[in-house]
C-alpha positions in Angstrom: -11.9 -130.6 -82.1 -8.8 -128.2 -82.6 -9.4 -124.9 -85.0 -7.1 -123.6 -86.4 -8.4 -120.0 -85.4 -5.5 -118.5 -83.9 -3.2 -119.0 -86.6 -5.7 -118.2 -89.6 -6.6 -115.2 -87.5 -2.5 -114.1 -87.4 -2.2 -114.9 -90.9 -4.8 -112.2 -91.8 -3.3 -109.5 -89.6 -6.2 -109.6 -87.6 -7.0 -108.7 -83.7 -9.5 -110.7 -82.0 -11.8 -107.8 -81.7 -11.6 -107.5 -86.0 -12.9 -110.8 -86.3 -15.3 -111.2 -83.4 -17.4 -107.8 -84.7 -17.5 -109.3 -88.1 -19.0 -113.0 -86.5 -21.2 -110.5 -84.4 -19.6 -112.0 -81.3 -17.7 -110.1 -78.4 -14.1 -110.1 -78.2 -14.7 -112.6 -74.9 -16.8 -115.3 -76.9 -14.1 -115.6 -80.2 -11.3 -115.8 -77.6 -13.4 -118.8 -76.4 -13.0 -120.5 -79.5 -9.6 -119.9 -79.9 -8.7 -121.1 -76.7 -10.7 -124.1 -76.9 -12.8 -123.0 -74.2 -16.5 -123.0 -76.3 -16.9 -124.7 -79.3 -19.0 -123.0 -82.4 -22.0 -124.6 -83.8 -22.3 -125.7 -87.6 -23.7 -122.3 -89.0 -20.3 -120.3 -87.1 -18.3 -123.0 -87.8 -19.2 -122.1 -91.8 -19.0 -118.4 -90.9 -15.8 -118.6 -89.8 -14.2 -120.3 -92.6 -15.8 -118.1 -95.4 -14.3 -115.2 -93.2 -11.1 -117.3 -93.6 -11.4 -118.1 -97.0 -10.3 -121.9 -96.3 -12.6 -124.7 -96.0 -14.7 -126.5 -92.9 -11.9 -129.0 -93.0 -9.1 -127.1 -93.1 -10.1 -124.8 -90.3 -10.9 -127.9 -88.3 -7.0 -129.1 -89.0 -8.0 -131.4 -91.8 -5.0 -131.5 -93.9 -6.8 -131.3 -97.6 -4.7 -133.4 -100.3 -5.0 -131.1 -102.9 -3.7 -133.9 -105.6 -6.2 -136.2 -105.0 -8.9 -133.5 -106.0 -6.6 -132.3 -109.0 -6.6 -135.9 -110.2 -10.5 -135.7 -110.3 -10.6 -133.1 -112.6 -10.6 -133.4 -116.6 -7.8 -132.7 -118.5 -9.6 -129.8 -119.7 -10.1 -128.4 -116.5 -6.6 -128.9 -115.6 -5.2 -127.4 -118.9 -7.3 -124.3 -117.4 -6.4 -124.2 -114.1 -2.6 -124.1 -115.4 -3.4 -121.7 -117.6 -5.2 -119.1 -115.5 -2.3 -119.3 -113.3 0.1 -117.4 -115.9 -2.5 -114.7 -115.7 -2.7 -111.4 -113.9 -5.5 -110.2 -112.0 -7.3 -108.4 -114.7 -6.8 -110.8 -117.2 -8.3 -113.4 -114.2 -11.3 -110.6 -114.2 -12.0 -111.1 -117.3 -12.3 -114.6 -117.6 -14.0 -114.9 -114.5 -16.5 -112.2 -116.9 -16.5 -114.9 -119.8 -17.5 -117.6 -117.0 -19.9 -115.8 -115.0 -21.7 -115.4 -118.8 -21.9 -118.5 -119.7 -23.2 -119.7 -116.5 -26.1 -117.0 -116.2 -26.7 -118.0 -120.0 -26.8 -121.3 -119.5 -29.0 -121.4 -116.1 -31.4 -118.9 -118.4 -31.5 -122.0 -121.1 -32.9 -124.2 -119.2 
């Protein structure tokens, strides 16, 4: 199993040591992983990409075919997506506001 460690980790402008304190692992142990030296079990391996912000897949080398899960999506939802792309940050805030709303409406419906 190859991760892709090294290079998320240099992509984030981040030192071993950074992201080894925030796994609550030395600086010796996350150089294992990277070098392919020790692998991490299922509960790091989730750790590590949330730290990452990518997926399990993706940090094991999975290339992800992002069309194939765009094409899955309603044409609602893909009206959406493209237009929350033309958005700034705080407009993005806000509708992430609206959505968290709904939801916490919603999940207090039922």
């Amino acid at each position: 199993m190859n991760l892709k460690l090294k290079e998320l980790r240099l992509l984030a402008g981040k030192t071993q040591n950074q992201v080894a304190s925030a796994m609550g692992l030395t600086q010796t142990g996350y150089n294992g992983y990277e070098q392919g030296r020790r692998m991490p079990n299922i509960e790091m391996v989730v750790k590590l990409a949330e730290y990452f912000d990518v997926t399990v897949d993706e940090l094991l080398g999975k290339k992800v075919d992002l069309n194939s899960k765009i094409k899955k999506l309603s044409q609602t939802q893909r009206d959406l997506i493209n237009q929350i792309k033309g958005l700034n940050d705080n407009q993005c805030e806000r509708v992430k506001g609206y959505i968290d709303g709904i939801t916490v409406h919603q999940e207090e419906m039922e």
